[in-house]
C-alpha positions in Angstrom: 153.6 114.6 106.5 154.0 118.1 105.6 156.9 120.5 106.4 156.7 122.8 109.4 156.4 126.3 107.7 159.3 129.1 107.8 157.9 131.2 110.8 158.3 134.4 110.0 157.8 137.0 113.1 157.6 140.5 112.5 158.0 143.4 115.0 158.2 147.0 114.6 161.0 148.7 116.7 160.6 152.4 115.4 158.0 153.3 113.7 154.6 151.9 113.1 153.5 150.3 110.1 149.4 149.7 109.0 147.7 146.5 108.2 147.9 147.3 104.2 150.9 147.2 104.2 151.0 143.9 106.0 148.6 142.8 103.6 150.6 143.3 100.6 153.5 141.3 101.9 151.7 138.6 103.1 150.6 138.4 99.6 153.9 138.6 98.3 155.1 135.9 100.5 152.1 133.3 99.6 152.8 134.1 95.8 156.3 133.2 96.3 156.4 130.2 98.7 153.0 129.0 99.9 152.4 127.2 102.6 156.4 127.3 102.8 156.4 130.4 105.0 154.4 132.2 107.7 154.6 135.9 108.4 153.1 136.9 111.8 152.9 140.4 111.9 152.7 141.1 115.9 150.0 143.6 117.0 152.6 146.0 118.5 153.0 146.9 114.6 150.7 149.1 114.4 150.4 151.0 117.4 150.8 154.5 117.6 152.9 156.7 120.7 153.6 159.8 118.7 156.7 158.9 116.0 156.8 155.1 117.9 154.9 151.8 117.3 153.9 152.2 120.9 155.6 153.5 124.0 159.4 151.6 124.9 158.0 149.2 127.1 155.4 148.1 124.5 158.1 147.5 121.5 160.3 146.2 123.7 157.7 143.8 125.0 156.6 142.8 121.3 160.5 142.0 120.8 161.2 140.2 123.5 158.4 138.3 123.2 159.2 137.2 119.4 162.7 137.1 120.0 162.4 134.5 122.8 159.5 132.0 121.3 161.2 129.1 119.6 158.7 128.9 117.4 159.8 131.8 115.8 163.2 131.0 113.6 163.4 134.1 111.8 163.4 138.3 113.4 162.5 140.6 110.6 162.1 144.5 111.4 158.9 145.8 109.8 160.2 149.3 109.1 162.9 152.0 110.1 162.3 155.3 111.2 163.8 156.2 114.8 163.6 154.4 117.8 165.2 151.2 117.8 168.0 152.3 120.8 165.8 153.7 122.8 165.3 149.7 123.3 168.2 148.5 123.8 169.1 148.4 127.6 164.7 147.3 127.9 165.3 143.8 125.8 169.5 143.1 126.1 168.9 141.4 129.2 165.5 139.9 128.9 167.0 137.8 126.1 167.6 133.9 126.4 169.4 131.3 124.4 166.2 130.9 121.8 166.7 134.8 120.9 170.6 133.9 120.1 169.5 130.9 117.6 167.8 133.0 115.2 168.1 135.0 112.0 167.5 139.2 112.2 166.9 140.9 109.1 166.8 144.8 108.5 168.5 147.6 107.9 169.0 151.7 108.5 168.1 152.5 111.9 167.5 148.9 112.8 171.2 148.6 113.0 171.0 149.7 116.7 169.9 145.9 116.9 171.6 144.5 114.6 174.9 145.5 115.7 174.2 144.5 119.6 172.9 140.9 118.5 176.1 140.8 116.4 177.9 141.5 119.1 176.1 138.9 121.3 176.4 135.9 118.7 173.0 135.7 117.5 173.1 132.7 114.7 172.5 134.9 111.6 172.4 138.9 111.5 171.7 140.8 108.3 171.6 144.0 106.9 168.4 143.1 104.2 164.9 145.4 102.7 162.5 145.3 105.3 158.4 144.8 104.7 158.1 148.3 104.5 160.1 148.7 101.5 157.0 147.4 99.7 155.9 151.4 99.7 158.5 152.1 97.6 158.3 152.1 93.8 159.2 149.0 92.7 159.6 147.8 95.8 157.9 144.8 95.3 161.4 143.6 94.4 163.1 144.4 97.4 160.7 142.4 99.5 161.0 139.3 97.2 164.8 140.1 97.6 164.9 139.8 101.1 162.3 136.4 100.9 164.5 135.0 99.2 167.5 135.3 101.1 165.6 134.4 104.5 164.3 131.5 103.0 166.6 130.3 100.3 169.3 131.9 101.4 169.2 133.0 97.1 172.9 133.6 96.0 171.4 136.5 93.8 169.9 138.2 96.9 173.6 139.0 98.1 175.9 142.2 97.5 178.0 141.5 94.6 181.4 142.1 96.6 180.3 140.2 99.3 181.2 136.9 98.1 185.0 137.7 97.1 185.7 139.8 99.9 187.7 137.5 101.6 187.1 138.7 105.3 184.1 139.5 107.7 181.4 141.9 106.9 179.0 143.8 108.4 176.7 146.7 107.1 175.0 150.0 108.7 173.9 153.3 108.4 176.9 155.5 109.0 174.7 157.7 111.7 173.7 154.4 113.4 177.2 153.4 113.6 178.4 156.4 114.7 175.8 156.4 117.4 176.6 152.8 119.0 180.5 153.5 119.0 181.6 154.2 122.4 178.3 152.4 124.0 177.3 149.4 125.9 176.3 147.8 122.9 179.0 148.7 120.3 180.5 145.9 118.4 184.0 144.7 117.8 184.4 144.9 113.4 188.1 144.5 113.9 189.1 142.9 110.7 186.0 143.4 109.3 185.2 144.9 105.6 182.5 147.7 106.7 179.4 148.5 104.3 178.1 151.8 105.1 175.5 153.8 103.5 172.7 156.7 104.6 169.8 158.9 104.3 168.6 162.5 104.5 171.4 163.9 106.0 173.4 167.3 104.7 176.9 166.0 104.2 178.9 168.0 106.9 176.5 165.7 108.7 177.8 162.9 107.0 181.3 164.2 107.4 180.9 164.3 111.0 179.6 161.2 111.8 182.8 159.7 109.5 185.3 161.4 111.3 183.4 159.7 114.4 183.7 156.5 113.1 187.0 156.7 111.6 188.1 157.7 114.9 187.1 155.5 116.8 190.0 152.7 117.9 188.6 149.2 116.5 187.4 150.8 113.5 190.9 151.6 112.8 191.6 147.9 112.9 188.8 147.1 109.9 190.4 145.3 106.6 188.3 148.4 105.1 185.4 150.1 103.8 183.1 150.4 100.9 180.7 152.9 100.3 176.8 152.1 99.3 174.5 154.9 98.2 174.1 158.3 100.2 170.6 159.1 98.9 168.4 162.4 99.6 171.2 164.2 100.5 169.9 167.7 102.0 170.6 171.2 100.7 173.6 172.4 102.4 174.1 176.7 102.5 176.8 177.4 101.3 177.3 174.3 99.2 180.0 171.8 101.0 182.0 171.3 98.3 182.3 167.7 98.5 180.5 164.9 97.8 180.5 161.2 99.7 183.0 159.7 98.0 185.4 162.6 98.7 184.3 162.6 102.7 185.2 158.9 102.7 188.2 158.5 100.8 189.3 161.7 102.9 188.3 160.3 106.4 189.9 156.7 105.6 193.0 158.2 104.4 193.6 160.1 107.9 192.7 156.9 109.6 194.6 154.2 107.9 191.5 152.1 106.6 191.5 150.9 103.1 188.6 152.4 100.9 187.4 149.6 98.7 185.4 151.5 96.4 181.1 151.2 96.4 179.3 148.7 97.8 175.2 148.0 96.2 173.1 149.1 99.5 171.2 151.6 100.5 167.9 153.4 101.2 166.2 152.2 98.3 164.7 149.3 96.0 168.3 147.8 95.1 169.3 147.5 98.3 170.8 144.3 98.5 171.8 141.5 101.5 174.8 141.4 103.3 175.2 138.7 106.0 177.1 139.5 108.9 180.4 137.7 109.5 182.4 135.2 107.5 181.0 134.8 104.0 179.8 130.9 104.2 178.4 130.8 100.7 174.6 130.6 99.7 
């Protein structure tokens, strides 16, 4: 008898995505593994409320509804964009023990859910490329990346320093994180090597959110932080004078956190995994 197939359920918690898309990674995935795995795009993906897949209660629903089936062993987030806090208090308590016993993949402003599930002890979070990287050039790659890693858990999939760290890890967007501290749904990194990267922001932007992060009193119990890419960086008038490196070493310094040099993520086709918690091999 045949193995069950990887079920694969996809929801969208920003912004929308449109069934070419979907078509192109469902291509990907039957090149790659067959009958192995089975992506199930949910409808929700490709609604449209303005910037949003739908209204709130409509991506919260599609989550819920994903995140509860047991059918369902794997969470992947179709795309970024904007919206996934604006979820957060609609699905946190609609979720039962099936949600917790699952793997979440996904990255940039995703981490609004990543970092609550974390918090929660879901089995398996991770910062990974999402189906919409496909739109990228050459991101063909970063969708077989994260295949792999959700269904081999592929050692090659992995952030090179991930491995040899020797602590906890956990990665984000630096504006996402800086968003959830002081929340509800903020989690506890203490002891934690942080991985933080972003996107299309100026840096005193950047520099802002740091000195929010930095601040804030169980981030200045992490083991430390390395730095993945800043990409897009808007024009700033007059120039900052700084760049992201200088920001972060500057930041930690005042704070007491380590900086352990760059770290391979970000907004782009290299992004590469990084699985939350102890590193348990691959």
């Amino acid at each position: 008898m045949a193995a069950k197939p990887l079920r694969i359920g996809i929801v969208a918690p920003a912004s929308r995505i449109d069934h070419a898309l979907a078509d192109r990674v469902n291509a990907i995935a039957a090149a790659q593994y067959g009958d192995r795995v089975e992506l199930v795009f949910h409808p929700q993906c490709y609604l449209t409320s303005g910037h949003f897949a739908g209204d709130d209660a409509a991506r919260a629903a599609a989550f819920v509804e994903v995140a509860n089936d047991p059918s369902f062993e794997v969470v992947w987030f179709a795309r970024g964009g904007y919206g996934a806090c604006r979820l957060l208090d609609l699905i946190m308590p609609r979720l039962t023990k099936a949600a917790f016993d699952k793997m979440y993949v996904g990255y940039s402003d995703t981490g609004s859910l990543l970092g609550p599930l974390y918090a929660k002890r879901a089995r398996s979070v991770v910062h990974g490329p999402m189906p919409a990287d496909i739109k990228r050039s050459g991101g063909e790659t970063a969708v077989k990346r994260a295949l792999g890693y959700i269904v081999e858990q592929a050692a090659e999939a992995i952030e090179p320093s991930v491995a040899s760290i020797g602590s906890p890890v956990a990665a984000f967007n630096i504006t996402i994180l800086s968003h959830l501290l002081g929340t509800p749904f903020e989690p506890n990194l203490e002891g934690h090597v942080l991985l933080l990267e972003d996107v299309s922001e100026p840096m005193y932007r950047i520099d802002r959110s740091l000195f929010h992060v930095t601040s804030n009193p169980r981030i200045r119990k992490v083991a430390g932080i390395r730095l993945g890419r800043c990409v897009d960086i808007t024009p700033n008038d007059p120039d900052f004078g700084e760049d992201e490196v200088a920001v972060m070493e500057r930041w930690c310094a005042r704070a007491g956190i380590p900086y352990l040099g760059r770290a391979d993520i970000g907004h782009d086709v290299e992004n590469k995994v990084v699985p939350f918690g102890p590193w348990r091999g691959a």
